[in-house]
C-alpha positions in Angstrom: 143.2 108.8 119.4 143.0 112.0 116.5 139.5 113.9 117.8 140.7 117.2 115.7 138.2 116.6 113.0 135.5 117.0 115.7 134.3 120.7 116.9 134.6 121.6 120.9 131.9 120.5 121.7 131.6 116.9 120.0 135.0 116.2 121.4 134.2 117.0 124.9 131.7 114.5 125.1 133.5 112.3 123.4 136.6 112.6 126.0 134.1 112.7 129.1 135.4 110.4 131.8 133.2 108.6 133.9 129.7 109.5 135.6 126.5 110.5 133.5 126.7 112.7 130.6 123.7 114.3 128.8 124.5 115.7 125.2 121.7 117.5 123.4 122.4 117.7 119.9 120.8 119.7 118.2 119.3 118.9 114.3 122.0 118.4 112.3 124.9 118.6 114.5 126.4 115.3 114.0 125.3 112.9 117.0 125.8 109.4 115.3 129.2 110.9 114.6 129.9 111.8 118.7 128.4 108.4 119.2 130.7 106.2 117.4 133.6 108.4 118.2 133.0 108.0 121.7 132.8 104.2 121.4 136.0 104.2 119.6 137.9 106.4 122.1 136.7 103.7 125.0 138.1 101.4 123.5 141.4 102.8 122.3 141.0 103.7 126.2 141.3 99.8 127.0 137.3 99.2 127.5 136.6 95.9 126.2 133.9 96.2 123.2 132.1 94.0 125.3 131.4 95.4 128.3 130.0 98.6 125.6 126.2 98.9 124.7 124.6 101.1 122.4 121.0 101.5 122.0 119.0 103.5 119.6 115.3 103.0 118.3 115.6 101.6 114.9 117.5 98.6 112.9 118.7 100.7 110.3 120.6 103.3 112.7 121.6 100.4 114.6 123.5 99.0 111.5 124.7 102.4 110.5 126.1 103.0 114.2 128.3 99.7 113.2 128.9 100.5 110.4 130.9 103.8 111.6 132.3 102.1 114.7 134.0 99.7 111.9 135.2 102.8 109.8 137.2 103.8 113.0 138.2 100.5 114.6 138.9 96.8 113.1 135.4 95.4 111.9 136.2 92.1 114.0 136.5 94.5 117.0 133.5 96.8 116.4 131.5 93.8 115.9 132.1 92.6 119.6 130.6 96.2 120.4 126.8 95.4 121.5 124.3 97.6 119.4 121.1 97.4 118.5 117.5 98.7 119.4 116.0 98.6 122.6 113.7 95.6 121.7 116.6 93.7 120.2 118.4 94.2 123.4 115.0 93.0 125.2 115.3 89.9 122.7 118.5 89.1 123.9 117.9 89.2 127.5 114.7 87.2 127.2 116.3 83.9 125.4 118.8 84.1 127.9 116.7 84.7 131.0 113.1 84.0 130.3 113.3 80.8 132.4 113.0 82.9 135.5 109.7 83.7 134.7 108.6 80.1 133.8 108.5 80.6 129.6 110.6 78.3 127.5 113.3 80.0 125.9 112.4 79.4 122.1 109.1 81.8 122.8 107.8 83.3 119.6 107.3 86.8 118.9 103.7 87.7 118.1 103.0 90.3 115.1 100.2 92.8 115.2 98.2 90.4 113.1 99.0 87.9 115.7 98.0 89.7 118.4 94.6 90.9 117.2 94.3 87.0 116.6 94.6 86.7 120.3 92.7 89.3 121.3 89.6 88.5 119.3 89.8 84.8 120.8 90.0 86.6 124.6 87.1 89.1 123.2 84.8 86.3 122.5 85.8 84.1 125.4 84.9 86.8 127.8 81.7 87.3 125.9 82.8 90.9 125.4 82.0 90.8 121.5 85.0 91.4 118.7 83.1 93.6 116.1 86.8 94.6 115.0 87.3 96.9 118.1 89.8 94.6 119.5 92.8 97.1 117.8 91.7 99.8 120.1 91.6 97.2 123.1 95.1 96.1 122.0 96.3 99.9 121.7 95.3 100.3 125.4 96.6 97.1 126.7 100.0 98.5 124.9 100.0 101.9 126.7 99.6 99.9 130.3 102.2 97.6 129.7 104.6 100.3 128.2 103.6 102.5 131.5 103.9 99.4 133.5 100.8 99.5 135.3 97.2 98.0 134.0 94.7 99.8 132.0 92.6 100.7 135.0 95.4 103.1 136.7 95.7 104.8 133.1 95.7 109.0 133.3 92.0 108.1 130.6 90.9 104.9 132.5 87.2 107.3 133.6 86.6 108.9 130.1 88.0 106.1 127.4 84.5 104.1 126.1 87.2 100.9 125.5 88.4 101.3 128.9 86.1 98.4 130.5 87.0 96.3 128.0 90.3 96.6 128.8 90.7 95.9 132.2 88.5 92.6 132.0 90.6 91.4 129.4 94.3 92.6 130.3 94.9 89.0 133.0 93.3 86.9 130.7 95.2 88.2 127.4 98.4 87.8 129.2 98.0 84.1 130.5 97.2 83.5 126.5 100.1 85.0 125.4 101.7 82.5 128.0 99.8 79.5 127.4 101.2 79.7 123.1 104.7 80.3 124.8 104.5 83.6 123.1 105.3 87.6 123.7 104.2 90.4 122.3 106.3 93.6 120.9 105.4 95.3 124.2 106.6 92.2 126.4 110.0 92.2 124.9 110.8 95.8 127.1 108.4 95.0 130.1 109.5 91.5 130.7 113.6 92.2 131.2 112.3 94.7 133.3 110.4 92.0 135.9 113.0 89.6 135.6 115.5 92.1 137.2 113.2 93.4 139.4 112.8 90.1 140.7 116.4 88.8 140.4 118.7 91.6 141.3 121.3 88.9 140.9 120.8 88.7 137.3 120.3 92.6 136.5 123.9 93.0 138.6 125.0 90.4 136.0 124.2 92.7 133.2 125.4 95.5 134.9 128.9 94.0 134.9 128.9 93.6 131.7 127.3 96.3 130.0 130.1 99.0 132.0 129.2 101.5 129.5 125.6 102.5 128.2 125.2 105.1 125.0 121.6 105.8 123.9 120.6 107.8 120.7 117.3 109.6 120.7 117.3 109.6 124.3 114.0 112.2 123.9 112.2 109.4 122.3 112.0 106.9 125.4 109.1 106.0 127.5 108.6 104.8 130.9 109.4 101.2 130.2 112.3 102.4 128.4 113.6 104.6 131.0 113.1 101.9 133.7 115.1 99.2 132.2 118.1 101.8 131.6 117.4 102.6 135.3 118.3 99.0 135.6 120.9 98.1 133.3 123.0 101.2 134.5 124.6 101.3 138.2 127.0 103.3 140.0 128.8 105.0 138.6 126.1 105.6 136.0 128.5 105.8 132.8 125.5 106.3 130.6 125.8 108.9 127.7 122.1 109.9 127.0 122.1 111.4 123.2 118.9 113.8 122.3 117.2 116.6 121.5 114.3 117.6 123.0 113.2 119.9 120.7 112.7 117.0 118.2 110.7 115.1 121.3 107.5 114.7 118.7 106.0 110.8 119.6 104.0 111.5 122.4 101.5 109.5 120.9 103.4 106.4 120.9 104.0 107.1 124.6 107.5 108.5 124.5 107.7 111.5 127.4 109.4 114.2 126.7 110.6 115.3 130.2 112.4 112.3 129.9 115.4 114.4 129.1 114.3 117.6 130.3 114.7 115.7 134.1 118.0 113.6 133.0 119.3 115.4 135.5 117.5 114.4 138.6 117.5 110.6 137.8 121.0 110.7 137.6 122.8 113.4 139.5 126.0 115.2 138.6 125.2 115.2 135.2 127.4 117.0 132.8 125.7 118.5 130.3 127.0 119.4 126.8 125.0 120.9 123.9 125.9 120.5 120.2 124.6 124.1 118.2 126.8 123.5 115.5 124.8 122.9 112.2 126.3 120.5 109.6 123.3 120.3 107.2 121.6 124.1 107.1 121.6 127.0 105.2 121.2 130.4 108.4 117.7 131.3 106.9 116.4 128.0 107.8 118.3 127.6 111.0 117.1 131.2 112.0 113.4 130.6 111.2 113.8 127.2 113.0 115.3 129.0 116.5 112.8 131.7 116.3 109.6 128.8 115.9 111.2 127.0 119.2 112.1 129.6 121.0 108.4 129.6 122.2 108.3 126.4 124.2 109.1 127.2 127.6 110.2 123.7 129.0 113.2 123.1 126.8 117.3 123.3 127.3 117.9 126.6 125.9 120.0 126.2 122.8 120.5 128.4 119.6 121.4 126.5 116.1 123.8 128.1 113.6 125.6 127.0 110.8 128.4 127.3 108.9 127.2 128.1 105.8 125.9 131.4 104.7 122.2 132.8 105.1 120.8 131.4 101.5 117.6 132.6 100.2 114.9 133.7 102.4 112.6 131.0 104.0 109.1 131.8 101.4 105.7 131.9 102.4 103.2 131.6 99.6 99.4 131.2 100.0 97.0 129.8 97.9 93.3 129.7 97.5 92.3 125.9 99.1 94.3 123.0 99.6 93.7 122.3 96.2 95.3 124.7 94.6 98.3 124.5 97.4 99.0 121.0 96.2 98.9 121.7 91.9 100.9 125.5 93.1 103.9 123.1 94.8 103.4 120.4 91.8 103.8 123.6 89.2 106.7 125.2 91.2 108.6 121.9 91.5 108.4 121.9 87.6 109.8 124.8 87.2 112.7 124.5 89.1 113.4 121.3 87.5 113.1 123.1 84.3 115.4 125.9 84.7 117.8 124.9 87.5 118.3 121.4 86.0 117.7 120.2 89.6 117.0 116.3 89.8 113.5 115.0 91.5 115.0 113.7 94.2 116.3 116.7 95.5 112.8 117.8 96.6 110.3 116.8 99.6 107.1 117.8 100.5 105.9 117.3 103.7 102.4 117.4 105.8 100.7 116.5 109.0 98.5 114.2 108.4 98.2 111.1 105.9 94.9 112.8 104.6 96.9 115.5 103.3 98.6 113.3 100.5 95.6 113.0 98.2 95.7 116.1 96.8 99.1 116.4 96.4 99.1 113.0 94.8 97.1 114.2 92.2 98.2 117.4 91.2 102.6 115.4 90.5 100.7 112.7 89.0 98.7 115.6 86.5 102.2 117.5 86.5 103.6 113.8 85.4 106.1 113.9 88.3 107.5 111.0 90.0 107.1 110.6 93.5 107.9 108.1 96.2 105.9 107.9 99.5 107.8 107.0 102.8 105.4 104.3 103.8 103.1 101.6 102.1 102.7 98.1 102.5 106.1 96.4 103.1 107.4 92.8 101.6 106.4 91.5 105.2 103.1 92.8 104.9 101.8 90.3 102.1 99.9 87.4 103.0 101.7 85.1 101.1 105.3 86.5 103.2 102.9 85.8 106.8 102.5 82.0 105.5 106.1 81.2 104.8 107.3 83.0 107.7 104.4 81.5 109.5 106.1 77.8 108.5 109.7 79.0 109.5 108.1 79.7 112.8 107.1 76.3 113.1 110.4 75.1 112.1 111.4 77.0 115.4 108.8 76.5 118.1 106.3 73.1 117.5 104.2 74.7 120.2 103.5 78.0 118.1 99.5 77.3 117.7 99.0 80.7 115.8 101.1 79.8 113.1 99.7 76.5 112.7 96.2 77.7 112.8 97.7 80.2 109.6 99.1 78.3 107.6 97.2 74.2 108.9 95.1 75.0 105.4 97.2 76.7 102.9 98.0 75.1 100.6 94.4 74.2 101.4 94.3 70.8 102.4 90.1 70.4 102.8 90.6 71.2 106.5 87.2 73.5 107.1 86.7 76.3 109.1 83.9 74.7 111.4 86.8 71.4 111.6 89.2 73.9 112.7 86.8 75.3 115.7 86.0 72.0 116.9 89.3 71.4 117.7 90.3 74.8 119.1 87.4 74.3 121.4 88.2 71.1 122.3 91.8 72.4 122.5 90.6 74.6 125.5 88.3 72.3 127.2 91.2 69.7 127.5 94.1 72.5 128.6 95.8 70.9 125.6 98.1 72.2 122.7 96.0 72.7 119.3 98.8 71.2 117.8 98.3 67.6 119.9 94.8 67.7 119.6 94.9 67.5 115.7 98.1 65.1 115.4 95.7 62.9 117.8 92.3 63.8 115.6 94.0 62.0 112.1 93.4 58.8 114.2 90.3 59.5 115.0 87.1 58.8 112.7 85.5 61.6 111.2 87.5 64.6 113.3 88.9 65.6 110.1 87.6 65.3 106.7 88.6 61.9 105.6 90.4 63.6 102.3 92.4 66.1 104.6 93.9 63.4 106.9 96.9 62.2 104.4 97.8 65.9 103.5 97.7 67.0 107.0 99.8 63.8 107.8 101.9 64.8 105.2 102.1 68.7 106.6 103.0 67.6 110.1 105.8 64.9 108.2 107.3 67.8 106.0 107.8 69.9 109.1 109.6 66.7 111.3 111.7 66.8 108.7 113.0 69.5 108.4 113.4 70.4 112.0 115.7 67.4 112.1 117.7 68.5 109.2 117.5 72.1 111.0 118.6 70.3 114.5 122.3 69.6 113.1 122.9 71.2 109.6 125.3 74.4 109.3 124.2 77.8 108.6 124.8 77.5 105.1 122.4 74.7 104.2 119.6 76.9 105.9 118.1 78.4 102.1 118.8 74.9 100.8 116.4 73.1 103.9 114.0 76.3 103.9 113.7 75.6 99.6 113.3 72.0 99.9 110.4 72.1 102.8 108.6 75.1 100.6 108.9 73.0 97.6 107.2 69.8 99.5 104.6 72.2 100.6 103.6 73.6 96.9 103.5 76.9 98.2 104.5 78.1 94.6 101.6 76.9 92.7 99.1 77.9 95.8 100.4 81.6 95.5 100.2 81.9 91.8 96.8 79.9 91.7 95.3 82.3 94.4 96.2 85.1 92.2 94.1 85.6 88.7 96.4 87.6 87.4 99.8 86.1 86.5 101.6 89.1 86.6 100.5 89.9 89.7 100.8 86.5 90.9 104.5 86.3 89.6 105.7 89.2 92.0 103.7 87.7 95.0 106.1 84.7 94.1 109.0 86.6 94.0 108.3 88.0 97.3 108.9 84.7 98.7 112.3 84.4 96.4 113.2 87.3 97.7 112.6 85.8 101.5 114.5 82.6 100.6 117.3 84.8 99.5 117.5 86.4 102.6 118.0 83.4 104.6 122.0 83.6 103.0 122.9 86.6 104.7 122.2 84.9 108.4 124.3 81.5 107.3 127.8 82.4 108.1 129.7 81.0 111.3 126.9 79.4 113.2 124.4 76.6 112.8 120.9 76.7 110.9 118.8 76.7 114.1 120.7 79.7 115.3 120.6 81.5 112.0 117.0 81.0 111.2 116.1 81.8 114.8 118.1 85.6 114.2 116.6 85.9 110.8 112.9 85.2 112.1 113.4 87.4 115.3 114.8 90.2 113.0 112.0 90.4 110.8 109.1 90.5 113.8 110.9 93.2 115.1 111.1 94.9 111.7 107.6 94.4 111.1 106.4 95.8 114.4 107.6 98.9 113.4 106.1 101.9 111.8 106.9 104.5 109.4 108.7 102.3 107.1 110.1 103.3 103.5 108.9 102.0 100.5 111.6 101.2 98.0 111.3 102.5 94.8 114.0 102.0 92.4 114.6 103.7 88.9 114.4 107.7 88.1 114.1 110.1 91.0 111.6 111.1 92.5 110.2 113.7 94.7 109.3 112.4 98.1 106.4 113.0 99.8 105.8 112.5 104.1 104.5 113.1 107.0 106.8 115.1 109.3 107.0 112.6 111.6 108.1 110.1 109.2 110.6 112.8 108.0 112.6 112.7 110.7 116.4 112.2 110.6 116.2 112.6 106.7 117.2 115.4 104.7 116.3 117.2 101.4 118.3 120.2 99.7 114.6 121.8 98.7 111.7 121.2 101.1 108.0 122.2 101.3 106.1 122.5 104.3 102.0 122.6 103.7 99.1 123.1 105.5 100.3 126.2 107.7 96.7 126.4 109.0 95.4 126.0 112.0 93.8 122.9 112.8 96.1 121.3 110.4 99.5 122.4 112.1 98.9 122.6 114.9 96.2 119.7 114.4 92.8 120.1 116.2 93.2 117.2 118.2 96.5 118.7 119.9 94.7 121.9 120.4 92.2 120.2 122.3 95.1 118.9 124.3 96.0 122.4 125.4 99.6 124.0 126.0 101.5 120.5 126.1 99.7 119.3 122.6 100.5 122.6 120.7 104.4 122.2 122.7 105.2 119.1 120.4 103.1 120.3 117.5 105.7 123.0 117.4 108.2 120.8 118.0 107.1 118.6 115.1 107.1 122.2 112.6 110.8 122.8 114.3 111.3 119.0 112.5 109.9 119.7 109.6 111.7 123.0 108.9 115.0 121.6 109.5 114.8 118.9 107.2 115.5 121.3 104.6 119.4 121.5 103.5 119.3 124.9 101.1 116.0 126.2 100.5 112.3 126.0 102.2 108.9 127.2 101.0 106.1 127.1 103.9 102.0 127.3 102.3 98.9 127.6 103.9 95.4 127.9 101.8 92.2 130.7 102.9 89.3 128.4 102.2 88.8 124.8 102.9 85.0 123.3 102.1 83.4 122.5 105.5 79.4 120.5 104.7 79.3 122.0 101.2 80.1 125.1 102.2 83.8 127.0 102.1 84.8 128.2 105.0 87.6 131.0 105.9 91.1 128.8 107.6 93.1 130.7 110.0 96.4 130.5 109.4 99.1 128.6 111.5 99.2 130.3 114.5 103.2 129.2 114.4 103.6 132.0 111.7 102.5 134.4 114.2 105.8 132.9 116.3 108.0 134.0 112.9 109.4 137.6 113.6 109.3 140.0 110.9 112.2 139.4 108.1 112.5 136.2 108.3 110.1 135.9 105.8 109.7 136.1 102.3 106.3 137.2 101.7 105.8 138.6 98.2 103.7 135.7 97.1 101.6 135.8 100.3 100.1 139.2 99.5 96.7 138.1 101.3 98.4 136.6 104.6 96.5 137.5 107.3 97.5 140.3 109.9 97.3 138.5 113.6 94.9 140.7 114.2 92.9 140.2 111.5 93.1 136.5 112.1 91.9 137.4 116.3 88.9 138.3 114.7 88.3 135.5 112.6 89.1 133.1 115.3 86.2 135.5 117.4 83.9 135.2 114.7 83.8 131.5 114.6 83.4 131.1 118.1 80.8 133.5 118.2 79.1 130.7 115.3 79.6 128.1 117.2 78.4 129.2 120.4 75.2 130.1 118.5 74.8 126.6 117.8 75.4 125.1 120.5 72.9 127.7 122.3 70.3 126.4 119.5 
């Protein structure tokens, strides 16, 4: 196999024989290329694509990893390759193995929506009270599962208020889940994990067949994460573990850094290759980017460089608040545009925090820019997208009782809300399926309003239906059943008639089209169950994901996100605002200590090499604190900058560090004083 388009160092790990390999690749160096490659030289090496799986964190690299796998060998071939995100892969295993553990196989995936559902049903069960607290509940119930422990043997389990909550609810939340023959996004990864722990039969099973492991943004994974792997990958451990750990910046989502910086231990006789090379970079940037990490202590020492030359000088310009900051980028965006004929979509702007965005929002839209925001509400987000999914789940699983309880009065059908507890109490009392308990009611006098009993009858007919025609019809009559069952529903005239607009309401319509049309794309080669099953299983895992980009079609437009959300993307101009302490590094990581303001800097290494030829950092002096403006220190990463590095003839006031010392002194001194009052 040709590797001479790689550097050294991509095609060492891409020739790597067997035995762990750890490759850090640095931002920019080309790591989905090294990944792919290396999948196509084990094959051209006589490794079946089966016995291959590749994991990453997100559909969309997933689908470009095939993709590039199919540039280098036959498309039927790469799509024999298994790749896909670590809850996909949980997916898989589950459907095939969740017997062991006592759940049917056609389990349904809960969404967040679904799961606060749950958890405010536990809440009031438990008398525990659900005044909209149960996301913060949920949130710690997440962390425990993903640590695999329970809430009580969590690192904050003496100092979290929720914390009590928590543990009384965590058994009973679970035996919920498995009454509705349901899972949540965090069951998908902790599950797999039991079932081989307590079949080692089965886990050698997948070991056989998954002979060779790759995973991309190996600095991302947490301990559930790292466990499974543990699990999947036996002697002789060929796992190739792709990351940076400079870029490790989702600790709050539980991913652990030293994850990669002790790849080593866990698996022994690890060879270690590091990719500096820098495909996307002009030097300044990649300079000021080595200098910034270079103060983290526990990292793999590695030093960026590119072949490109310097470029312009990395800018710092400060402004007078945050205000001005966001109309100064808004005005100097402008001007480029104007007189380098640069196209919108050439520039970013990117912050810490979400609250950052309003001010810049106002000052493009008084500028007349367009801009895009990585973010929003996605199509899966509307409610009338929950209530058609809601009756595909149905098609699916007869036993899914939280979509019935959705969708059992829309199209309203007269069944009321005091009706509908009745029988969920009843429900419980009896150890019975809602769903039984109101096909059984319609015989019953007076259990349901007597005008909802022939369109409920009609509800539960419409859904028999098409199951049947589901049951035996080929994937490509799936949009023509899915159609024919939302038409016998009337969902169309429910959506527009909710709506008072009608321009409004015929978009929320076309959201559903849009669904429908969908459903073509899983028809080919298998049957309707199995393609609707996919499809529905796709999108819960799409829409239990965060940091999602909303698509904006037409002129360009400058992009504005957070520099978490940023990440893996690249812009030829980016700004980087809010240089101030407190706001990069926030004050929450601060109060962390040392290991808070390690990935804050890690998250500023992120943002500063998102930029392709040209960066401009800000900060502002004054921010208004009670009425009152206050003086901001700046970023204490700037102090981290050595001198030349930076541009600094429109930062004439920029603070000396020791000029900023005393600041920081001063309002410690203040707040001392009041807390001595």
């Amino acid at each position: 196999m040709d590797l001479s388009t790689l550097n050294p160092q991509q095609a060492r790990a891409v020739r790597h024989g067997e035995g762990p390999i750890l490759v850090l690749a640095g931002a920019g160096s080309g790591k989905t290329r090294v990944i792919t490659t290396r999948i196509a030289y084990l094959i051209s090496r006589g490794v079946a694509p089966e016995n291959i799986l590749g994991v990453t964190f997100t559909n969309k690299a997933a689908a470009e990893m095939r993709e590039r796998v199919g540039h280098v060998v036959p498309r039927d071939v790469a799509k024999r390759v298994n790749l896909g995100t670590f809850h996909a892969l949980g997916v898989r295993l589950l459907r095939a193995e969740i017997g062991h553990l006592g759940f049917d196989p056609r389990f349904t995936i809960l969404d967040e929506a679904d799961k606060r559902r749950v958890m405010r049903d536990v809440l009031k069960e438990l008398r525990l009270g659900a005044d909209r607290s149960e996301q913060r509940v949920l949130a710690i119930v997440s962390k425990a599962k993903n640590a695999r422990t329970s809430p009580a043997r969590l690192p904050e389990a003496k100092y979290n208020p929720e914390m009590p909550r928590a543990q009384k609810v965590f058994d009973l939340y679970n035996r919920q889940l498995r009454n509705l023959n349901a899972v949540d996004f965090d069951d998908l990864l902790l599950l797999p994990t039991r079932i081989f722990d307590e079949r080692p039969d089965v886990r050698d099973a997948y070991r056989e067949r998954f002979r060779y492991v790759l995973v991309d943004e190996y600095q991302d994974t947490n301990p559930i994460q790292m466990h499974l792997l543990s699990q999947l990958v036996g002697p002789p451990y060929n796992l190739m573990a792709v990351g940076d750990d400079d870029q490790s910046i989702y600790g709050f989502r539980g991913a652990v850094a030293d994850n990669i910086l002790r790849f080593g231990d866990h698996y022994p006789g690890t060879t270690v290759v590091a990719l500096e090379q820098n495909y996307r970079s002009v030097g300044a940037v990649l300079d000021l980017a080595n200098a910034v990490i270079a103060k983290n202590t526990a990292r793999h020492p590695k030093r960026l460089w590119s072949q490109y030359d310097s470029g312009e000088p990395v800018r710092l310009v400060e402004y007078d608040d945050e205000h001005a900051e966001a109309e100064g980028i808004a005005e100097l965006i402008v001007r480029t545009v104007r007189d380098e004929g640069r196209a919108y979509d050439a520039f970013a702007i990117l912050y810490r925090s979400n609250g950052q965005a309003a001010s810049l929002e106002e000052a493009l839209r008084q500028q007349s820019v367009p801009y895009r925001m990585l973010g929003g509400q996605s199509l899966f987000d509307r409610k009338e997208i929950k209530d058609t999914l809601a009756y595909l789940r149905l098609l699916l699983n007869s036993r899914d009782e939280l979509s019935l309880r959705r969708v059992i009065n829309f199209p309203p059908r007269g069944v009321g809300v005091m009706t509908l507890s009745r029988l969920d109490e009843r429900a419980k009392e009896q150890g019975r399926r809602f769903g039984d308990v109101v096909f059984e009611a319609l015989d019953e006098p007076g259990a349901i309003e007597p005008k909802a009993v022939d369109k409920v009858r009609e509800l539960f007919r419409l859904l028999d239906t098409a199951r049947t025609r589901l049951r035996t019809a080929p994937g490509h009559d799936l949009s023509e059943i899915a159609r024919d069952l939302v038409k016998g529903l009337r969902l169309e005239e429910a959506v527009r008639s909710a709506e008072k607009n009608p321009n409004i309401a015929r978009i929320r319509w076309q959201g559903v089209e849009e669904l429908l049309d969908r459903l073509d794309t899983f028809a080919a080669s298998r049957s309707a169950w199995a393609a609707l099953d996919d499809y529905v299983q796709i999108v819960t895992l799409d829409t239990s994901n965060t940091g999602r980009e909303r698509d904006e079609e037409g002129e360009p437009r400058v992009t504005l996100a957070t520099m978490h959300s940023s990440k893996g993307l690249e812009f030829p101009i980016v700004y980087l605002c809010g240089l101030n302490d407190g706001v990069l590094p926030h004050e929450n990581a601060l109060d962390e200590g040392s290991s808070g303001v390690a990935e804050e800097r890690r998250l500023f290494y992120v943002g500063v090499t998102r930029a392709r030829e040209r960066l401009t950092l800000t900060r502002y002096r004054l921010r208004e604190v009670r009425g009152s403006r206050e003086r901001c220190p700046q970023s204490r990463f700037l102090e981290d900058i050595p001198p030349g590095l930076l541009d600094l003839s429109d930062a004439p006031a920029v603070a000396s560090a020791e000029e900023q010392r005393a600041t920081n002194a001063m309002n410690f001194a203040r707040m001392r004083a009041l807390l001595d009052d």
